[in-house]
KOLKOLNU-562482 format. One record per residue (C-alpha): residue in one letter; x, y, z. Coordinates in pm, 1 decimal, padded with zeros to 6 digits. Layout:
[A,[X,Y,Z]]
...
% end
This chain:
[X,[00022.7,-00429.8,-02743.6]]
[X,[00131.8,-00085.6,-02540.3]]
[X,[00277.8,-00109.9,-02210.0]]
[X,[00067.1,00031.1,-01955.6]]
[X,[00269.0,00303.5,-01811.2]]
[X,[00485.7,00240.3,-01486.4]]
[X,[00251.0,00357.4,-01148.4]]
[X,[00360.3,00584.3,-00844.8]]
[X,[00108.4,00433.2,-00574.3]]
[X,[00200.9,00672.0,-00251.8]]
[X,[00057.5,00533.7,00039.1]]
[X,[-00054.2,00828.8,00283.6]]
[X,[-00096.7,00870.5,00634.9]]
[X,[-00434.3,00878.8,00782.0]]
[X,[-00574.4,01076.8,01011.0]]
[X,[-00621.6,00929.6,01412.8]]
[X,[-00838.3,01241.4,01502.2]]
[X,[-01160.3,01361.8,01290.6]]
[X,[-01007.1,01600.7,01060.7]]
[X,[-00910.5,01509.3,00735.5]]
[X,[-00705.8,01857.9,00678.4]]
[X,[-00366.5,01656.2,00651.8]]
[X,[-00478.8,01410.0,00434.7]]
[X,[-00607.5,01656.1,00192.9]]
[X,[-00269.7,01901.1,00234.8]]
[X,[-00056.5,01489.2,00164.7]]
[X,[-00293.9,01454.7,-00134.1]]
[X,[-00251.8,01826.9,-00312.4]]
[X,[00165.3,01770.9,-00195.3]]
[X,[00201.4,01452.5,-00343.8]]
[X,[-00064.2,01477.2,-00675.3]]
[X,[00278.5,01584.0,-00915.1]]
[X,[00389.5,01241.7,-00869.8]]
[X,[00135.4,00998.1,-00759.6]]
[X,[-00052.2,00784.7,-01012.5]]
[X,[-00288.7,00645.3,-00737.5]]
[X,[-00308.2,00665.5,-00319.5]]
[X,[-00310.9,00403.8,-00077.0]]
[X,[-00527.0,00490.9,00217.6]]
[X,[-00411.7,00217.8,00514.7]]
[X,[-00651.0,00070.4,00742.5]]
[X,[-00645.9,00161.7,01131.6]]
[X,[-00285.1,00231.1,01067.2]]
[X,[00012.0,00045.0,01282.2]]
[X,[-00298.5,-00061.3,01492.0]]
[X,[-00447.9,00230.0,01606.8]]
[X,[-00749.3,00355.4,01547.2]]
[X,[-00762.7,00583.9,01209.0]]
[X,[-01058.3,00720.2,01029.0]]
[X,[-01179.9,00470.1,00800.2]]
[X,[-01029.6,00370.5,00513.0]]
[X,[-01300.9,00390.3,00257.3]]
[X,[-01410.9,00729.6,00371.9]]
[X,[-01085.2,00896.3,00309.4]]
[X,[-01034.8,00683.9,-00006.5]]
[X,[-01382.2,00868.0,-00102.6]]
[X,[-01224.7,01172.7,-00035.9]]
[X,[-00899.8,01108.9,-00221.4]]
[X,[-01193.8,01048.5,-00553.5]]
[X,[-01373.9,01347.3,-00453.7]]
[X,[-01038.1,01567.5,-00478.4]]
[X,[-00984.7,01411.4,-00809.0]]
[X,[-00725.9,01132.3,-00700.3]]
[X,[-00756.6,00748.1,-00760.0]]
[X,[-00752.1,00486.1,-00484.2]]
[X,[-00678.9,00210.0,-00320.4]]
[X,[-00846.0,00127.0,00032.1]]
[X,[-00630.4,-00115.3,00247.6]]
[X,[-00862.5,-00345.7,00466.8]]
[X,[-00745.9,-00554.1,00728.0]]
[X,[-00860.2,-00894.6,00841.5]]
[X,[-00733.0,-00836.9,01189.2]]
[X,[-01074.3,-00618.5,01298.0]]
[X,[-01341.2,-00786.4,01132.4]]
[X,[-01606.5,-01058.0,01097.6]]
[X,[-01799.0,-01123.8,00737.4]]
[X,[-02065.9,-00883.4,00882.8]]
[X,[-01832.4,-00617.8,00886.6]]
[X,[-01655.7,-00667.8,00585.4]]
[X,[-02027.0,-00659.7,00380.6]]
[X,[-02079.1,-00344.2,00575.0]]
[X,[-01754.1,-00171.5,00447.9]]
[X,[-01839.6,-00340.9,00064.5]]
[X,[-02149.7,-00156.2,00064.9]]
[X,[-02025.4,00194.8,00211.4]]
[X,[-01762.7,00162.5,-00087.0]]
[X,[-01981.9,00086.4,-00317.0]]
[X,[-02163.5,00365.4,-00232.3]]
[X,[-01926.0,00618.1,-00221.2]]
[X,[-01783.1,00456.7,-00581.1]]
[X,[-01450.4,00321.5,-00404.0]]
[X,[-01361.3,-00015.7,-00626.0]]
[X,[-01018.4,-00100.3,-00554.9]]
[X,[-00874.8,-00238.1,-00198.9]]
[X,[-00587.5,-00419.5,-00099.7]]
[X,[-00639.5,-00659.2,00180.3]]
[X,[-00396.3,-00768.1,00435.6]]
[X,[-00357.0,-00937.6,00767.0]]
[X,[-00310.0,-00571.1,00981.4]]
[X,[-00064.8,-00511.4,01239.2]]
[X,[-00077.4,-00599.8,01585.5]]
[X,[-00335.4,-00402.4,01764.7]]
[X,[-00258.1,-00141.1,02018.0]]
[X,[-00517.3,-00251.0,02237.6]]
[X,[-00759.5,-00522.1,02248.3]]
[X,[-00743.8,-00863.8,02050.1]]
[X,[-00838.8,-01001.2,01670.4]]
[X,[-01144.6,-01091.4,01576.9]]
[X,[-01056.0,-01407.1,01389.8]]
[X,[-01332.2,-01408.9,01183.2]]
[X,[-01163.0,-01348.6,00887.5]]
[X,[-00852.6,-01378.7,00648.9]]
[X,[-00688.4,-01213.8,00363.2]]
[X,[-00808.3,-01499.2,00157.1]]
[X,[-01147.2,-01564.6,00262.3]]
[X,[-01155.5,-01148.1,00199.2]]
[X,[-01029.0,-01188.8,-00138.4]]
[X,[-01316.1,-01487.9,-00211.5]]
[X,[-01591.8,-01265.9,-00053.8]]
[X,[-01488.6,-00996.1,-00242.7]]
[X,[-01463.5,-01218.3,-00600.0]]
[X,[-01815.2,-01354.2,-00508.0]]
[X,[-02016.8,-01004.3,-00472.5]]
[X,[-02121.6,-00945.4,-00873.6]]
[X,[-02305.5,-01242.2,-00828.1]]
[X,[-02460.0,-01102.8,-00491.2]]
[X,[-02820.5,-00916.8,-00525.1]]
[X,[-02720.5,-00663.7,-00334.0]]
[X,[-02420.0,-00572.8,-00531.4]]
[X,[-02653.1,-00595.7,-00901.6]]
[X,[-02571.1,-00277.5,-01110.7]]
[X,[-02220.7,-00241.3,-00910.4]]
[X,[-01876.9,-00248.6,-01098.3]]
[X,[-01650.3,-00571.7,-00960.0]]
[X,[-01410.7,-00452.6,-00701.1]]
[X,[-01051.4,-00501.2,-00771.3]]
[X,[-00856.6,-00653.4,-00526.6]]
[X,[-00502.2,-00712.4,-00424.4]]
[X,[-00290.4,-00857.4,-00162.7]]
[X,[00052.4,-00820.8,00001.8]]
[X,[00366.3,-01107.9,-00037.1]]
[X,[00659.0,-01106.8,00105.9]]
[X,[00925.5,-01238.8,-00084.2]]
[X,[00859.8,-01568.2,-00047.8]]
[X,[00679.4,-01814.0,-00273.1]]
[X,[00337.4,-01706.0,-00413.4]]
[X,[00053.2,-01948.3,-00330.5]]
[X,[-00184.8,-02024.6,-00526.1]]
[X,[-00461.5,-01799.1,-00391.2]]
[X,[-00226.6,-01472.2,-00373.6]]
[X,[-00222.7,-01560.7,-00776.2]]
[X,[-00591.1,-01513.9,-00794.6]]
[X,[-00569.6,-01164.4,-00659.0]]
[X,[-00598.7,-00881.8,-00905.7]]
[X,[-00292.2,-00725.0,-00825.3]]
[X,[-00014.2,-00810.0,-00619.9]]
[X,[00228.0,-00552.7,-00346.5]]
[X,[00548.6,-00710.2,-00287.0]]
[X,[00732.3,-00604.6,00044.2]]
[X,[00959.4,-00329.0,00129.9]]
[X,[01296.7,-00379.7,00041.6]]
[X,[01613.0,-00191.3,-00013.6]]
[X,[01768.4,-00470.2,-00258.3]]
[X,[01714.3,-00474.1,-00603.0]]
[X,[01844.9,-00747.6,-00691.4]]
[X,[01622.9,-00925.7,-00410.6]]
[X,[01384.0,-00761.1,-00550.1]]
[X,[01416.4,-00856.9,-00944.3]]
[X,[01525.4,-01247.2,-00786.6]]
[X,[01153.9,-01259.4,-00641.8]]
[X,[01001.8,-01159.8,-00918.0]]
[X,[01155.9,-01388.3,-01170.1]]
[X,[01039.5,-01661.7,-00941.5]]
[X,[00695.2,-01555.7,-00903.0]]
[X,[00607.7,-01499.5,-01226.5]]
[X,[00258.9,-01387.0,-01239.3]]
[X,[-00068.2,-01219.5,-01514.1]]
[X,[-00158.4,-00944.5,-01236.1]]
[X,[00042.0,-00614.0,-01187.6]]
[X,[00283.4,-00655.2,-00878.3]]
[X,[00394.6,-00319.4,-00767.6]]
[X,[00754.0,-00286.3,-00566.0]]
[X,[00772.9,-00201.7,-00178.1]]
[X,[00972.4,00129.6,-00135.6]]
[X,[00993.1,00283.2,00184.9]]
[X,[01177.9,00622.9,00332.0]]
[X,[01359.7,00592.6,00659.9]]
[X,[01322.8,00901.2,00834.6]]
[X,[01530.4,00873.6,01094.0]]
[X,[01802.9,00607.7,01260.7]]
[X,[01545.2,00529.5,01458.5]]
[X,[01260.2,00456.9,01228.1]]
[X,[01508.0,00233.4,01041.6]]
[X,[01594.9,00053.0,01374.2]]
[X,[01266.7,-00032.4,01466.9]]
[X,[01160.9,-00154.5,01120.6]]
[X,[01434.8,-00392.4,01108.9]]
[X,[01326.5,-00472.8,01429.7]]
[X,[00980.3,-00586.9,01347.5]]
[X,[01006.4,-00720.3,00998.5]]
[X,[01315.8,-00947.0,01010.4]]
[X,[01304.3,-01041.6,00711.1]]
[X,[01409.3,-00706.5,00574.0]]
[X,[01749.1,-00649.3,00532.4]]
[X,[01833.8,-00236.8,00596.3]]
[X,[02168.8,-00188.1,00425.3]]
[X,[02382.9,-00074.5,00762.2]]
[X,[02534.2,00202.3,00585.4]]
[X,[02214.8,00373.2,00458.1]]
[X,[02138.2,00384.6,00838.2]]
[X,[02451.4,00567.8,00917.1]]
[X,[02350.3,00805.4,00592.6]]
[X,[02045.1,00874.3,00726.7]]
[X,[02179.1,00966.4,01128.2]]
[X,[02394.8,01182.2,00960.8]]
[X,[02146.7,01365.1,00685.2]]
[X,[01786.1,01265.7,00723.1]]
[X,[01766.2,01348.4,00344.1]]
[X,[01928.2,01084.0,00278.0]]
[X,[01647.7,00818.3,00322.7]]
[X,[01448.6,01057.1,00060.5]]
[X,[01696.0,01053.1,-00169.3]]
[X,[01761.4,00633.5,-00136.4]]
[X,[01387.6,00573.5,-00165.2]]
[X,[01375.6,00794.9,-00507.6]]
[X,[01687.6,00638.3,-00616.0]]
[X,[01515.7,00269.8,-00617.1]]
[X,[01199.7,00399.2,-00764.5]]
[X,[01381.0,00477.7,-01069.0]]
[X,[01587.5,00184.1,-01055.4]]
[X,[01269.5,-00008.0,-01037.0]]
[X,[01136.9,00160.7,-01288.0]]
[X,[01444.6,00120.1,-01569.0]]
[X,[01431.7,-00252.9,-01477.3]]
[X,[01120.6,-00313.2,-01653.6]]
[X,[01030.3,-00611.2,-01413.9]]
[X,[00743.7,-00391.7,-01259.2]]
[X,[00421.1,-00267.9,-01282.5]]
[X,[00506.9,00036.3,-01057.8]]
[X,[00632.8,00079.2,-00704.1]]
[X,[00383.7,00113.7,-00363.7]]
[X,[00602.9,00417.6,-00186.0]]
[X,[00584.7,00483.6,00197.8]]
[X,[00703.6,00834.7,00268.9]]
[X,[00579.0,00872.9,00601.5]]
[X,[00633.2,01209.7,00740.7]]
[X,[00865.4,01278.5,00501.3]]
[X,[00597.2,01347.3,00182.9]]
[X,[00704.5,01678.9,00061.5]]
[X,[01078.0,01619.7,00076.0]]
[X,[00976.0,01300.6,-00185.7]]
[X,[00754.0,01498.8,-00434.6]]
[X,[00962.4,01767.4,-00455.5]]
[X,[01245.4,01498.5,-00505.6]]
[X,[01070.6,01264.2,-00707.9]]
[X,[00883.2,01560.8,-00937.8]]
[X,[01216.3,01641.7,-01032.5]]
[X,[01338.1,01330.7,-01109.9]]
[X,[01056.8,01180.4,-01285.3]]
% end
């Protein structure tokens, strides 16, 4: 049986204003070196063009995708209502997640990332969906225990982190069927670095890659190419999910040459 090859998903940065001219500039930039793009969902919550469409236009530009979707904005009428715009546009793979804390404004509590994933499961079997291909769909873990109904996902993204060996230590204790693709992010700046340690503390920022990066803000491209390949040559992934943030050219020209 072949190995399917290792995946580069690059997650990209959509666009808060109507213009899609930077997402298509990320896409063409990044293309050399990313298998697939992830298209996040009213990004760090603000308000971003929707996911689907720009996951359509990722397709249309002759990229594959992967909408995010969060629970955090919708009820199961709203959900249905982005099923069917993706199904009409020929978008088929989403990862779903809780969402960030909104900018403004509350939840709607309607939903979960597991009631999501169930919804989405149950479709093929929904009239309205007859003739349409089943969605794939994954979810986020931390590194933490899988439950049971993270197992039933399709795939599987496990969280940012700058440890290997925390890394390869999850995933021997969540072993699992579906593909689980590696969190790698860049740090583009002290401050970026500060703040994400600062909202996710479970992550653990190595303190000397911070002072790397406040010294040569190259340095967080080069550290987040670095552990792709190091989570590539450890064979205990299906691929990595890379966040470049601003920093996307600096990583495809980077990663192009390394790969």
């Amino acid at each position: 049986m072949t190995t399917p090859p290792f995946q580069v998903i690059c997650e990209i940065e959509p666009p808060t204003r109507p213009d899609l001219m930077r997402v298509r500039h990320q896409i063409g930039t990044l293309s050399k070196v990313a298998d697939t793009f992830l298209v996040p969902d009213n990004h760090i919550g603000r308000a971003t063009v929707s996911s689907v469409a720009v996951a359509h236009e990722v397709e249309a530009m002759g990229g594959r995708s992967i909408a995010c979707l969060n629970s955090r904005d919708r009820n199961l009428l709203g959900f249905r209502r982005d099923m069917l715009t993706a199904a009409a546009y020929g978008v088929d793979r989403f990862l779903f997640v809780y969402g960030d804390k909104p900018a403004t404004g509350n939840r709607t509590g309607d939903l979960n990332v597991r009631s999501m994933i169930e919804e989405a499961h149950a479709l093929p079997h929904d009239p309205a969906f007859a003739g349409v291909r089943p969605f794939q769909v994954g979810t986020a873990s931390g590194l933490r225990p899988l439950p049971a109904w993270k197992r039933a996902a399709d795939f599987i993204f496990a969280q940012v982190s700058f440890s290997l060996d925390a890394l390869l230590e999850w995933r021997e204790a969540n072993p699992v069927e579906v593909p689980v693709y590696a969190g790698v992010m860049v740090l583009a700046s002290e401050n970026h670095a500060r703040r994400l340690a600062a909202a996710i503390p479970d992550i653990d920022i190595p303190e000397d890659l911070i002072r790397q990066v406040a010294a040569d803000r190259q340095a967080g491209v080069e550290a987040a190419c670095e552990q792709v390949l190091k989570i590539r040559d450890s064979g205990a992934f299906d691929g990595v999910h890379l966040i470049p943030v601003s920093r996307y050219r600096q990583v495809a020209a980077r990663l192009e040459d390394l790969l």
